[in-house]
C-alpha positions in Angstrom: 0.0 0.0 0.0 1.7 3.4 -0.8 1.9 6.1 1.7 0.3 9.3 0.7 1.9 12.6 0.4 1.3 15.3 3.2 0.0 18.3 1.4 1.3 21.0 4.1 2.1 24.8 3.7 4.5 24.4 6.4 6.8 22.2 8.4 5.5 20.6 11.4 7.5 19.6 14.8 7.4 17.2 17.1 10.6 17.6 19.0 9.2 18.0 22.7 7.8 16.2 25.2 3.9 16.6 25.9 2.8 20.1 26.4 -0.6 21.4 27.8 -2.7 24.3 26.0 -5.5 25.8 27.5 -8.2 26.1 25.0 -10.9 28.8 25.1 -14.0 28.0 23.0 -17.5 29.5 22.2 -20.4 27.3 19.7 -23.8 27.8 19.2 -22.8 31.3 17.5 -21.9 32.8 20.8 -24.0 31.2 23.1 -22.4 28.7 24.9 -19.0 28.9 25.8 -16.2 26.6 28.1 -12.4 26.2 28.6 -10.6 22.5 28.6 -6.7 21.3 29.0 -5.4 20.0 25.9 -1.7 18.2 25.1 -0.1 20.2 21.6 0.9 17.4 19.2 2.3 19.5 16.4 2.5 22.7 15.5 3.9 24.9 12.6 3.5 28.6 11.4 0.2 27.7 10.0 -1.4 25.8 13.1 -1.2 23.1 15.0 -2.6 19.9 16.0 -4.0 18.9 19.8 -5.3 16.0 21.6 -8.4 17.6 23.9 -11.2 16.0 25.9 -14.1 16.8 23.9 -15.1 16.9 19.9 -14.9 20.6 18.3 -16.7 21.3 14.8 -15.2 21.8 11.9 -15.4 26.0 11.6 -15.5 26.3 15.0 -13.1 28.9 15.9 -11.3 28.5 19.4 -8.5 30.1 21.6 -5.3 28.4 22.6 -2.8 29.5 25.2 0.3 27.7 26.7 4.1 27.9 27.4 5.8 25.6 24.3 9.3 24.7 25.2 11.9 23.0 22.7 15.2 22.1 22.0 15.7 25.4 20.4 13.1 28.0 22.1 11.0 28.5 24.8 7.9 30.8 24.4 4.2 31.5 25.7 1.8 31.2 22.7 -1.6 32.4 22.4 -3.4 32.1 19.2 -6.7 31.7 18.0 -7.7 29.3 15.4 -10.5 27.7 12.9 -11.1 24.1 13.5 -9.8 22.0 10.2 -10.5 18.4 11.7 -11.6 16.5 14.7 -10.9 12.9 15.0 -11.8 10.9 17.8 -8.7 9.0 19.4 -10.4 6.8 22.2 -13.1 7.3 24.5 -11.5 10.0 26.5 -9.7 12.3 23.5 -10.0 13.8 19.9 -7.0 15.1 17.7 -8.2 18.4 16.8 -6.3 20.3 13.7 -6.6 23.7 14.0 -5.2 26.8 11.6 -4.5 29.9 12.7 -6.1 33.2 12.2 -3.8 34.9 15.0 -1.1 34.3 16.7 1.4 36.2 19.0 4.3 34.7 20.8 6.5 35.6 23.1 9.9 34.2 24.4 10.4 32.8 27.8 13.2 34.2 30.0 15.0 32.0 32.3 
């Protein structure tokens, strides 16, 4: 069976251990709102990828926030982003993919 061929924008990384994002999120066009922990899985300039506790909608657009640290850098990231895909990973998690509409950054002292 051949593998298909990522079609990505940008280059994605992996090279850390399991970091936690807080997500921010409002459905039901502004009418219900919640937060939730979720673990990054990937990220690149364009977005990134999460594992979180609950199944988001493809559109939906959601804030993340955490401190990502790496071989190379060390920053606190808060973006906001449109849910691309939701796949459910077991009973308890869902890989979310998410591109981002904003995103600041900032680096980490110390």
């Amino acid at each position: 069976m051949q593998r298909e061929q990522e079609n990505r924008r940008f280059r994605r990384t992996r090279e850390y251990g399991p970091q936690k994002l807080a997500v921010n999120y409002t459905v039901n066009n502004g009418r219900d709102s919640g937060a939730c922990e979720a673990k990054l899985y990937d990220f690149s300039e364009g977005g990134l990828g999460m594992d979180a506790p609950r199944p988001f909608e493809s559109g939906e657009v959601v804030e993340v926030e955490g401190e990502l640290k790496g071989k190379a850098y060390s920053m606190q990231l808060t973006a906001k982003g449109r849910v691309i895909y939701c796949r459910r990973l077991d009973s308890k998690a869902y890989r979310v993919g998410l591109a981002f509409l904003e995103i600041s950054y900032r680096p980490l002292l110390g």
